[in-house]
C-alpha positions as CSV (number, residue, x, y, z in Angstrom):
1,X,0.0,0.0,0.0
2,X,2.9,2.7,0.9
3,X,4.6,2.1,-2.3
4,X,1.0,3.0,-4.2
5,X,1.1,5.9,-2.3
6,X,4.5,7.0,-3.3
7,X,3.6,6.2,-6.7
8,X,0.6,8.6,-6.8
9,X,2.3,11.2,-4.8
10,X,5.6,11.0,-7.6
11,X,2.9,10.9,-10.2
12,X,1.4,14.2,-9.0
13,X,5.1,15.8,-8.4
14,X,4.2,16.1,-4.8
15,X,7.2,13.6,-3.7
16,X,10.0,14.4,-1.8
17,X,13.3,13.8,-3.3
18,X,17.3,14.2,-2.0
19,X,19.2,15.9,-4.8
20,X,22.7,16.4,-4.7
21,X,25.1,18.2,-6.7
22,X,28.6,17.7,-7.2
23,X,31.3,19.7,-8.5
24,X,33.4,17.0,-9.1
25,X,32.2,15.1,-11.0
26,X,29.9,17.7,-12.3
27,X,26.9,15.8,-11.8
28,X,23.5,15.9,-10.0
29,X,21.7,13.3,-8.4
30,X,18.2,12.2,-7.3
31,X,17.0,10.1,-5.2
32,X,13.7,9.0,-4.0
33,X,11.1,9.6,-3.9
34,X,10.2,9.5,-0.4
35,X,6.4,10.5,0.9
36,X,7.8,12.9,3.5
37,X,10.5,15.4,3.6
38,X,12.1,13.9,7.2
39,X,12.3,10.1,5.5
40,X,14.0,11.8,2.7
41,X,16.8,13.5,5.1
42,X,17.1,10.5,7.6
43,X,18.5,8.2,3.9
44,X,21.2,11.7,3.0
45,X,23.7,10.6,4.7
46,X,24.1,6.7,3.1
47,X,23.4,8.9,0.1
48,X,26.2,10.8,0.6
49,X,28.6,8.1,2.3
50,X,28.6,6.5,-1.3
51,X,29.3,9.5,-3.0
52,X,32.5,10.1,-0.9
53,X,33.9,6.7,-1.4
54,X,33.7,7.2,-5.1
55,X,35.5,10.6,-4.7
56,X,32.8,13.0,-5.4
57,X,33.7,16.6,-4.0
58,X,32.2,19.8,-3.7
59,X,29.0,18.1,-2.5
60,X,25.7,20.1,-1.7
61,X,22.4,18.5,-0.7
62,X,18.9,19.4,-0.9
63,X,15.6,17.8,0.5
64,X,12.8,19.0,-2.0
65,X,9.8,18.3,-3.6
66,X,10.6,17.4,-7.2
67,X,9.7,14.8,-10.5
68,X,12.9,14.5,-11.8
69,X,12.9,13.3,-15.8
70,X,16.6,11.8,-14.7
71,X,17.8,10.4,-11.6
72,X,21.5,11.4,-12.6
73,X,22.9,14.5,-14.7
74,X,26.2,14.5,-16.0
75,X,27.1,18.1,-16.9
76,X,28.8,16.4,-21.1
77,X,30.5,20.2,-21.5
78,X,32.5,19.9,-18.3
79,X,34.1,17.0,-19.7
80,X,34.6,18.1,-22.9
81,X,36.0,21.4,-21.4
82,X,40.0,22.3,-22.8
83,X,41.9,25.4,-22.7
84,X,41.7,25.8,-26.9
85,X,38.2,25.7,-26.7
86,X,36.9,28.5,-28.9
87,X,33.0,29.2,-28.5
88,X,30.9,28.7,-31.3
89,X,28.1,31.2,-31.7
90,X,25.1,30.9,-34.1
C-alpha cells in the first residue's frame, strides 16, 4: 500500500526527493522519492557516504519536492572542457 502511495504522490510531483550536486564530478543526483521530507533526510547521509567513497567533492544536498525526468545529470561540457576551446556562436 505505501509504495502506491508513493507512486501517486511521484505521479502528481508532490514527492520528496534528496538531490545532490557535485562539482566533481559535475553531476546531480536524485533520489527517491520518499512520501515525506524527514524520511528523505534521515536516507542523506548513506546517500552521501557512497558518493564520498567514489570521490565526489564539492558536495551540496537538498531535501525538496521534485519529479525529476533523470535520476543522474552529467554536466557532457565539463568534460569536454579544454583550454583551446573556442565558442561557437550561431
Amino acid at each position: 500500500m505505501k509504495e502506491l502511495m508513493i507512486e501517486i504522490v511521484n505521479f502528481l510531483g508532490l514527492a520528496y526527493w534528496v538531490e545532490i550536486v557535485t562539482e566533481t564530478p559535475k553531476c546531480t543526483y536524485y533520489f527517491g522519492p520518499f512520501l515525506q521530507a524527514k524520511a528523505a533526510e534521515n536516507a542523506t547521509e548513506g546517500y552521501l557516504e557512497d558518493l564520498k567513497n567514489e570521490g565526489a567533492s564539492g558536495i551540496k544536498v537538498q531535501v525538496k519536492r521534485c519529479k525529476p525526468g533523470d535520476l543522474t545529470i552529467f554536466d557532457e561540457y565539463e568534460g569536454k572542457k579544454t583550454k583551446s576551446a573556442i565558442p561557437s556562436f550561431t
